[in-house]
C-alpha positions, 0 to 999 in steps of 0.5 A: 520134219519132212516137207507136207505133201501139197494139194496143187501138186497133186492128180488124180491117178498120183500113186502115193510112195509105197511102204514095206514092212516085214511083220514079226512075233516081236511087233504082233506082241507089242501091238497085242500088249499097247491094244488090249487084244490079247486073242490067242490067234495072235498069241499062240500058233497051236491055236491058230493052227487048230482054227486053219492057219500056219501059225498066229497072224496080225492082228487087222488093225496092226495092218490098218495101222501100217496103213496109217503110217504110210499115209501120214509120213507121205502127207509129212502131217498126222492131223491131214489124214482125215479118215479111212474105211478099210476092208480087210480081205487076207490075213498077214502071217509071220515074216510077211512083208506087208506093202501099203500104198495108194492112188489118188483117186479123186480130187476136191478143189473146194474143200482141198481133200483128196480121196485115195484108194489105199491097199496093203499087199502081201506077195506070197509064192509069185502071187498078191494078195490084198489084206486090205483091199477095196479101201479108202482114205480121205487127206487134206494136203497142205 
């Protein structure tokens, strides 16, 4: 197991690694099959076109669940993740290459947390786009 995160190493502004991932048909369908949500926006590019997308797109809790993963293998521990609020702001295509990151944002010396703001980037013709934007994450370090 990789070696936890510690909170005495930590500083406000710290950037947590980075985590990419290119999302594919075979990764949205087995998140629909494990999830329960089989919406055809997810499911049917003939649907998606006719409600104003190029193709069927990630479901927003897959992307949430990136997040989480990146998170959790920075802090080396699932169980230091405490809590997230995310806003989801842009909808994930297939062959994106999602990025999820973080800051640290503020520090509680007390209760040995730290509050991050968190996002997941997608670039897109030479610009960035959010899928989720304006997000936060609540850790306990070891």
């Amino acid at each position: 197991m990789r070696e936890r995160v510690r909170f005495e190493d930590l500083r406000v502004g710290f950037e947590i690694p980075s985590l990419s991932k290119v999302v594919t048909r075979q990764d949205v369908k087995a998140y629909a099959d494990a999830s329960g949500d089989q919406n055809p926006l997810h499911q049917s590019d003939e649907f998606a076109r006719a409600v104003g997308f190029p193709g069927i797109i990630a479901h927003g809790m897959f992307t949430m669940a990136h997040l989480a993963s990146c998170l959790v293998r920075w802090l080396g521990d699932p169980a230091a993740l405490l809590r997230m609020r995310v806003q989801f702001r842009s909808a994930v295509l297939m062959g994106d290459t999602i990025v999820a990151g973080g800051r640290v944002r503020a520090l509680d010396p007390v209760r040995r947390t730290a509050t991050l703001e968190v996002w997941v980037a997608v670039e897109r013709e030479g610009t960035t786009e959010y899928a989720i934007r304006r997000s936060e994450a609540e850790v306990r370090p070891g």
